[in-house]
C-alpha positions in Angstrom: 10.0 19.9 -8.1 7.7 17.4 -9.9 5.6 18.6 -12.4 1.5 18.1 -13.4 0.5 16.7 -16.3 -0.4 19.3 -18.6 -4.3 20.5 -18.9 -4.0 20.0 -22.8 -2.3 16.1 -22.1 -5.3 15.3 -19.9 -7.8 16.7 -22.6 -6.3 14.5 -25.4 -6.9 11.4 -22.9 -10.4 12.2 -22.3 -10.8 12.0 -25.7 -9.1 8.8 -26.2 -11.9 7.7 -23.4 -14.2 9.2 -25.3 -13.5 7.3 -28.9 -13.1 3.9 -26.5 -16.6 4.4 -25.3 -17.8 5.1 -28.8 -16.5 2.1 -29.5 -17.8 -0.3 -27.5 -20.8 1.6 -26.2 -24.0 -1.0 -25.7 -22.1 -4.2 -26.2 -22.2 -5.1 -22.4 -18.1 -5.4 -22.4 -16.4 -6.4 -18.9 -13.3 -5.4 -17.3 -11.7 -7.1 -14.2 -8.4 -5.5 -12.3 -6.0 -8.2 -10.5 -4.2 -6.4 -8.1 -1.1 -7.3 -6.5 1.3 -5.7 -3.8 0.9 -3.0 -1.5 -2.0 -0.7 -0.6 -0.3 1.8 -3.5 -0.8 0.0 -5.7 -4.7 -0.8 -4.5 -5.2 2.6 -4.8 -3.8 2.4 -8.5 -6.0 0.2 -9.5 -9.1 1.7 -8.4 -7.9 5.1 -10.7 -7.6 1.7 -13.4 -11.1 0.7 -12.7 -12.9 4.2 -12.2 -10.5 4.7 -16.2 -12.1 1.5 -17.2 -15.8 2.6 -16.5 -15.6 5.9 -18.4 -14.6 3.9 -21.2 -17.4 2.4 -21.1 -16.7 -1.3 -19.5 -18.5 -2.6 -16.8 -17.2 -4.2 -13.8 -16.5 -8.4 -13.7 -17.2 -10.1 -10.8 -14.8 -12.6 -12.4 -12.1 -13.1 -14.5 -13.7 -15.7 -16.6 -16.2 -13.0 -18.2 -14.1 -9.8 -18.9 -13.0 -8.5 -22.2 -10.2 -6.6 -20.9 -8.1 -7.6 -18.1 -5.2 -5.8 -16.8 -3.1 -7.3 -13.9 -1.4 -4.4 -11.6 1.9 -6.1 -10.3 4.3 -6.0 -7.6 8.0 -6.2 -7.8 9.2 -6.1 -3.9 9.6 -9.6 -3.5 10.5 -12.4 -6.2 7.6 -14.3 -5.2 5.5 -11.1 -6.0 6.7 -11.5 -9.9 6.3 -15.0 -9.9 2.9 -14.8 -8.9 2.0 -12.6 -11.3 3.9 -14.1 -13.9 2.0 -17.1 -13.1 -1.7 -15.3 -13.3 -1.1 -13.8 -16.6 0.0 -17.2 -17.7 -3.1 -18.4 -17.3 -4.7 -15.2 -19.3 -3.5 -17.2 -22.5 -6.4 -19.6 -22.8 -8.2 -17.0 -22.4 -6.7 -15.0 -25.3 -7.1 -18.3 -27.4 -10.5 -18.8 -26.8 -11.4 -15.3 -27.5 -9.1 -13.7 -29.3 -10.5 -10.2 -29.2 -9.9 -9.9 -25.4 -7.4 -7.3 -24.6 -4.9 -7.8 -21.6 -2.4 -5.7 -19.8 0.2 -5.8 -17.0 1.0 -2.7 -15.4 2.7 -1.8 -12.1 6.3 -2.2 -10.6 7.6 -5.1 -12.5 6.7 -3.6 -15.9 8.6 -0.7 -14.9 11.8 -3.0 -15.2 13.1 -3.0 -18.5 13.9 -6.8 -18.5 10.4 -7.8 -17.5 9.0 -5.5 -20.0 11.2 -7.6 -22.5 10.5 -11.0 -21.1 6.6 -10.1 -21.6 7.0 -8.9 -25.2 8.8 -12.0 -25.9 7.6 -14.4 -24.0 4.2 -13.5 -23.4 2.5 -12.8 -27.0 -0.7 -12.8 -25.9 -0.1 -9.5 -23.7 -1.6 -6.4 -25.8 0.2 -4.0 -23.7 2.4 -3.2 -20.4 2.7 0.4 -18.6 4.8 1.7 -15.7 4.0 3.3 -13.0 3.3 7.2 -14.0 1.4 6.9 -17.0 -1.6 5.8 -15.3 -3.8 8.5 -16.8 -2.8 7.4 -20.9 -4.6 4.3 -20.5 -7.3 5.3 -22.7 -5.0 6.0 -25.5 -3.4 2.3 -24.4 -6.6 0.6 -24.7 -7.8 2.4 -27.4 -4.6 1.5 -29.7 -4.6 -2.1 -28.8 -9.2 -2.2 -30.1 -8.0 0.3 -33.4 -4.7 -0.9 -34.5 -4.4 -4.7 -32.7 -0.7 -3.7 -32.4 1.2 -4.7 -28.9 3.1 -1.9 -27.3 5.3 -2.1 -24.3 5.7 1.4 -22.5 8.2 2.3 -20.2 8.2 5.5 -17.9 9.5 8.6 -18.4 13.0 10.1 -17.1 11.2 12.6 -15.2 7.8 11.2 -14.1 5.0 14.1 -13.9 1.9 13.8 -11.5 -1.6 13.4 -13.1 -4.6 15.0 -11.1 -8.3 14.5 -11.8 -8.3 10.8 -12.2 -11.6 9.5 -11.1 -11.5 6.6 -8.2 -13.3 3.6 -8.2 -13.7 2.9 -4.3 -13.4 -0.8 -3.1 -15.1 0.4 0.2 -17.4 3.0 0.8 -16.1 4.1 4.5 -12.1 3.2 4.1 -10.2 5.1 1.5 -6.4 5.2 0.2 -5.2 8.8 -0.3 -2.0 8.8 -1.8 0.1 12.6 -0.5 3.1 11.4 -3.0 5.0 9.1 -5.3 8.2 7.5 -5.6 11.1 7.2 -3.0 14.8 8.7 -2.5 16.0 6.5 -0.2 17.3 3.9 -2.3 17.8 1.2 0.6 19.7 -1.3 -0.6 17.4 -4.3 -0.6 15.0 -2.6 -2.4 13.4 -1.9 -6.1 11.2 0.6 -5.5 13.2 3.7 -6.3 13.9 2.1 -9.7 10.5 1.0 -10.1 8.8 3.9 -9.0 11.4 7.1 -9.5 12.0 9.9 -7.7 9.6 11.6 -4.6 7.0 13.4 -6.0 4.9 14.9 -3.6 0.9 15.9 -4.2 0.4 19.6 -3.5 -1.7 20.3 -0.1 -4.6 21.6 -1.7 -5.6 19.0 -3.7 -4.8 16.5 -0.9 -7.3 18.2 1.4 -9.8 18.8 -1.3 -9.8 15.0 -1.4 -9.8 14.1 2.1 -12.8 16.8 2.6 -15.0 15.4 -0.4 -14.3 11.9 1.1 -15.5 12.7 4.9 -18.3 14.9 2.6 -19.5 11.2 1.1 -19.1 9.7 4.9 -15.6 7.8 4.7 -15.0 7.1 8.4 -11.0 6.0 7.7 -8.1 7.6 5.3 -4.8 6.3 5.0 -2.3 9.0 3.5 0.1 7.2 1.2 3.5 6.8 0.2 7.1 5.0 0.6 7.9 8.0 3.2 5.3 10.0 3.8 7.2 11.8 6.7 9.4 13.9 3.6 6.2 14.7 2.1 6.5 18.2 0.5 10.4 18.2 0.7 10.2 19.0 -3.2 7.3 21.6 -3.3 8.2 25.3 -4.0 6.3 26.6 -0.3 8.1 23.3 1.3 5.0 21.9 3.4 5.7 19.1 5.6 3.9 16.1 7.1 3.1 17.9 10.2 1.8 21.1 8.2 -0.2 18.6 6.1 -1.7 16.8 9.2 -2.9 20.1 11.0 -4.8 21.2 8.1 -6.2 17.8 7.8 -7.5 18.3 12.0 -9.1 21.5 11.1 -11.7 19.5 8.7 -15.0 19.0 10.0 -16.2 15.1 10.8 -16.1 12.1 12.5 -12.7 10.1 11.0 -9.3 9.1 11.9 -6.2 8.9 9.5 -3.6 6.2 9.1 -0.3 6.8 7.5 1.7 4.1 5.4 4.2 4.4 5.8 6.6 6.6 7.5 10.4 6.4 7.6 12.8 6.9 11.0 15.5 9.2 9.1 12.2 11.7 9.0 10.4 11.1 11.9 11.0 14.8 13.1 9.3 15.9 16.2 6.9 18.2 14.6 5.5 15.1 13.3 5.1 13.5 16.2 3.9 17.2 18.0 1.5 17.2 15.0 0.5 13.4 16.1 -0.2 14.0 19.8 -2.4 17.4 18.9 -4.5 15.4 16.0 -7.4 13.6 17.3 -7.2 11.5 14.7 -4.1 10.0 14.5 -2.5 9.4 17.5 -3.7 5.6 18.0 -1.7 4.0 15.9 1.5 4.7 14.1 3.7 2.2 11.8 7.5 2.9 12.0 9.5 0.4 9.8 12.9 -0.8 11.9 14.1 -4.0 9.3 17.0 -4.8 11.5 18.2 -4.2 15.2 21.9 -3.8 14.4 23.2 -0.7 13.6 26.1 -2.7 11.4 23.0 -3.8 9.5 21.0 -1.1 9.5 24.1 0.4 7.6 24.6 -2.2 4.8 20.7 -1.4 4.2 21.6 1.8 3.9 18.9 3.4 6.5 20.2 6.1 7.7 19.4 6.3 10.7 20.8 3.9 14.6 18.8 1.8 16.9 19.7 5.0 20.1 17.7 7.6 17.1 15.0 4.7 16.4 14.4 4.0 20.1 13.8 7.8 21.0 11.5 8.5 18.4 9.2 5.4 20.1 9.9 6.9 23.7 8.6 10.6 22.3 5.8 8.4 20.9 5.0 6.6 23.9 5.2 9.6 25.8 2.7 11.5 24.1 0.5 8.6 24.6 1.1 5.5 26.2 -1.8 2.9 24.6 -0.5 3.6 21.1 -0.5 0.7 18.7 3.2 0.2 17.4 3.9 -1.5 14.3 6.7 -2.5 12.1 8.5 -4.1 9.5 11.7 -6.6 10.3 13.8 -8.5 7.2 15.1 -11.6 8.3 18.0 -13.0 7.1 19.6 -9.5 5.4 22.9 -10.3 3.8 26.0 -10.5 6.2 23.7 -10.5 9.0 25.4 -12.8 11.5 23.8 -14.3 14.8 24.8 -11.6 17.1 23.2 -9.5 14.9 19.8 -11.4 14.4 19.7 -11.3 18.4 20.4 -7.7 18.5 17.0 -7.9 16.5 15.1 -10.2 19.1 16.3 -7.9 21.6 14.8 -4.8 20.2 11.5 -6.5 19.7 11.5 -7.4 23.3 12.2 -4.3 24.5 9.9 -2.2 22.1 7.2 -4.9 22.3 5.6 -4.2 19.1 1.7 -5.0 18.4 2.4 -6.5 15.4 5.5 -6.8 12.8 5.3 -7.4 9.3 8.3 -9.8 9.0 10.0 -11.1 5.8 12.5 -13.5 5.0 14.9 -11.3 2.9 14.6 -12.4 -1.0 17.1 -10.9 -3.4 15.8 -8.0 -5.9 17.9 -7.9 -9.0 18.9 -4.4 -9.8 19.3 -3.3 -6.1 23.1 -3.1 -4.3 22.6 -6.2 -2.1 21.3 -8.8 -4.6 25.3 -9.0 -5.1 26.1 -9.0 -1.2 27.1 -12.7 0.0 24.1 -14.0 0.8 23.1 -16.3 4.0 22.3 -19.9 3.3 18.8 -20.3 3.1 17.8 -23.0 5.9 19.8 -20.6 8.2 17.2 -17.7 7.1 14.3 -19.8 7.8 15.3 -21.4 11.0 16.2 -17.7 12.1 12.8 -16.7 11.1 11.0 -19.1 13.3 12.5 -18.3 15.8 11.7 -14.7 15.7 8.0 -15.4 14.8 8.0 -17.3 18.3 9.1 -14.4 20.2 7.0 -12.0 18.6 3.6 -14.5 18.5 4.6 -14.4 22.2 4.9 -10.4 22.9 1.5 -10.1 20.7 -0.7 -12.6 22.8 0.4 -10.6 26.0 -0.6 -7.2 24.4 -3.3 -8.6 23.2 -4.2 -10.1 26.5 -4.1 -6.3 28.6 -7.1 -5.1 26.1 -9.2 -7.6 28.0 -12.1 -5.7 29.7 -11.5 -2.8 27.8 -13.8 -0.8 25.8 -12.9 0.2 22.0 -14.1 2.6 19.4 -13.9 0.0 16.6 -15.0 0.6 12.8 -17.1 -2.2 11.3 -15.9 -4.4 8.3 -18.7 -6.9 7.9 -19.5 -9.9 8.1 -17.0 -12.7 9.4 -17.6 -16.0 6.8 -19.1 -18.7 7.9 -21.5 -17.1 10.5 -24.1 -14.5 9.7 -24.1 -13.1 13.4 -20.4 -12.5 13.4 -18.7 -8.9 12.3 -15.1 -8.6 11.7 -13.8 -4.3 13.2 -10.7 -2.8 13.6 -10.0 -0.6 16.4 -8.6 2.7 15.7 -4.8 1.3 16.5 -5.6 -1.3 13.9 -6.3 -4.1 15.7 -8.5 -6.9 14.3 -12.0 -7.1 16.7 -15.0 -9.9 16.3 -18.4 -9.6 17.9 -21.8 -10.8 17.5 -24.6 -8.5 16.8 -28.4 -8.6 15.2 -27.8 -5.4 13.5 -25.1 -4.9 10.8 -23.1 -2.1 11.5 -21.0 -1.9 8.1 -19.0 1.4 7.9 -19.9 2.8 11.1 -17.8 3.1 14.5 -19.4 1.2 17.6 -17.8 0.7 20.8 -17.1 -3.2 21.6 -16.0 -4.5 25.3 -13.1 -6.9 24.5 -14.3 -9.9 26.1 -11.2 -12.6 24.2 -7.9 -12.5 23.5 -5.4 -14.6 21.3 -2.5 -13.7 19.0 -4.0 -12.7 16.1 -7.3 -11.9 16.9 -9.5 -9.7 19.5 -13.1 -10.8 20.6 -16.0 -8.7 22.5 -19.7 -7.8 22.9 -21.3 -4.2 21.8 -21.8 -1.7 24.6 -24.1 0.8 23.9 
């Protein structure tokens, strides 16, 4: 069972908050978050910004002008750390021009002991690195790099411990990331995150609902639960709650909202979850279920857990319970081993699922995971497979997309589009992308919209009243 940080640890960080703000208190200092990766880690870094402001600093609108930048990376892909090798690189003029600034890279690649090296070596303009679970000492990180000057590379600990009470500093004021738990036990073999992140540690119910009830209280209209699988949510909590207990007691809370989860896993996609969908009238529009391959020979080198007959029925109970549900997915192209028949057992789930939309990646070897030493396929095959399957899919969307036509949406209201002031860019409850025209801005609010055009990527339509 994970553990809370103690009361008396979260004191003695309020006080390094405290002596930071002393510190710099009137002098007009800036601090600016780069964010990279998944929606986890956006939610991270608005706990980094909300840390930031208590300290004292204000928000940068750029780069250019903070005193303290901290870069929150990613380490799923390779091209994830290469791009955020390559932003901190270009922190050092920066550093030379100013020497006083302070910088720091946090996140899943500076949870990985080499990259935590190959900063501290490498990198000697870097102040500090943290992992991902001791979020809440970044006071005492920020105060020991303004008192001492000293660099300091931290890694996590053995046993990572769940801080509460960390402040948010909301990007949006109607869309919120609630995160129900940390870490993963899955350990599929193409990926980094259980070593990057640790074990599952799930967030106990009552502070999750006190959350979700203070953020429909403010007027949040959407709420994504987080985590790698947030269908075992509670699996390591003494009263054993699960995902369907947690979105009941999320139902009975007053308000106009819906809830996204992100994202669930097939192996625990039990059918009190999906009971627990069809009863909620606030989730049932749209549900993401990552597949990653449609061979069961593959699905087994990933080490899934679970077969495309297990995978199919959990979308037939879900289609069943309602039948205009947005699908989504995820689909690795190009998996070590994966032969041809294999890659068309894959077009011919896709064709028979027909999917909304799929979030498809070329597969890119993770050092530290099992398959980075598999044989790997030849990359021109991987790409020319890839198109391929972005043809067929392009394809199924545009004909999806193409039965909304005439319909009439609940959408929730972005903004404004760029480039035209009349234009608003929505998302209908199942997700889907929605443009219309309208004299009035209707930011954060829902408004039904007729859809009136149709293309791959995009929905167009008129406001009904």
């Amino acid at each position: 069972m994970a553990s809370l940080v103690s009361k008396e640890e979260m004191l003695k960080q309020e006080k390094y908050i405290a002596t930071v703000n002393s510190l710099i208190k009137g002098q007009g200092k800036k601090a600016f978050v780069y964010t990279l990766g998944c929606q986890q880690n956006e939610a991270d870094s608005e706990r980094i910004m909300a840390l930031l402001l208590k300290m004292g600093y204000e928000k940068a609108q750029d780069e250019k002008e903070a005193d303290i930048l901290i870069v929150n990376t990613c380490a799923i892909r390779d091209h994830a750390e290469k791009r955020a090798l390559s932003i901190i690189g270009r922190f050092k003029h920066y550093k030379v021009a100013r020497p006083d600034i302070v910088i720091g890279v946090c996140g899943c690649m500076t949870a990985q002991k080499h990259r935590a090296d190959h900063l501290k070596h490498s990198y000697h303009y870097v102040d500090f690195t943290f992992g991902t679970s001791m979020l809440h000492r970044l006071g005492e990180f920020v105060l020991s790099a303004l008192n001492k000057g000293k660099r300091a590379f931290y890694l996590d600990e053995a046993t990572p411990e769940i801080a509460e009470g960390i402040p948010h500093e909301r990007e949006s004021t109607y869309r919120a990331w609630v995160s129900i738990m940390y870490g993963c036990n899955n350990f599929c073999t193409y990926c980094i995150v259980p070593y990057v992140r640790g074990r599952e540690r799930s967030r106990k119910m009552c502070d999750i609902l006190a959350e979700i009830k203070d953020l429909v209280k403010r007027g949040y209209r959407e709420i994504t639960l987080l985590g790698q699988n947030v269908n075992s949510y509670g699996k390591d909590l003494e009263d054993k709650p699960t995902i369907a207990n947690l979105l009941n007691e999320i139902n009975k809370i007053e308000g106009d909202f819906i809830i996204h989860l992100m994202t669930s896993h097939p192996k625990d996609a039990s059918k009190e979850m999906i009971e627990a969908i069809k009863s909620s009238k606030r989730t049932k529009s749209h549900f993401h279920l990552p597949l990653q391959s449609g061979s069961d020979d593959i699905l087994t080198k990933m080490n899934r857990h679970y077969d495309i007959e297990r995978y199919l029925g959990i979308i037939e109970r879900l289609r069943e319970n309602n039948p205009d549900i947005v699908l989504t997915t995820d689909i690795i192209v190009g998996f070590p081993g994966e032969t041809e028949e294999d890659f068309q057992k894959t077009l011919d789930i896709i064709k028979k699922v027909e999917f909304d939309t799929i979030y498809s990646f070329i597969y890119s070897p993770r050092q530290g995971t099992p398959a980075y030493s598999m044989e790997q396929i030849p990359e021109e095959i991987k790409h020319e497979r890839y198109e391929r399957f972005c043809q067929v899919q392009n394809e199924i969307a545009n004909k999806l997309n193409q039965k909304m036509l005439n319909k009439v949406y609940r959408v929730l209201v972005d903004g404004k589009s760029k480039g035209n002031e009349k234009m608003y860019t929505s998302r209908t409850e199942g997700n889907k992308i929605v443009h219309f025209e309208s004299d009035t801005d209707y930011t954060g609010k829902f408004v039904n919209v007729k859809i009136t055009r149709a293309d791959t990527f995009n929905l167009f339509g008129e406001i009904i009243n």
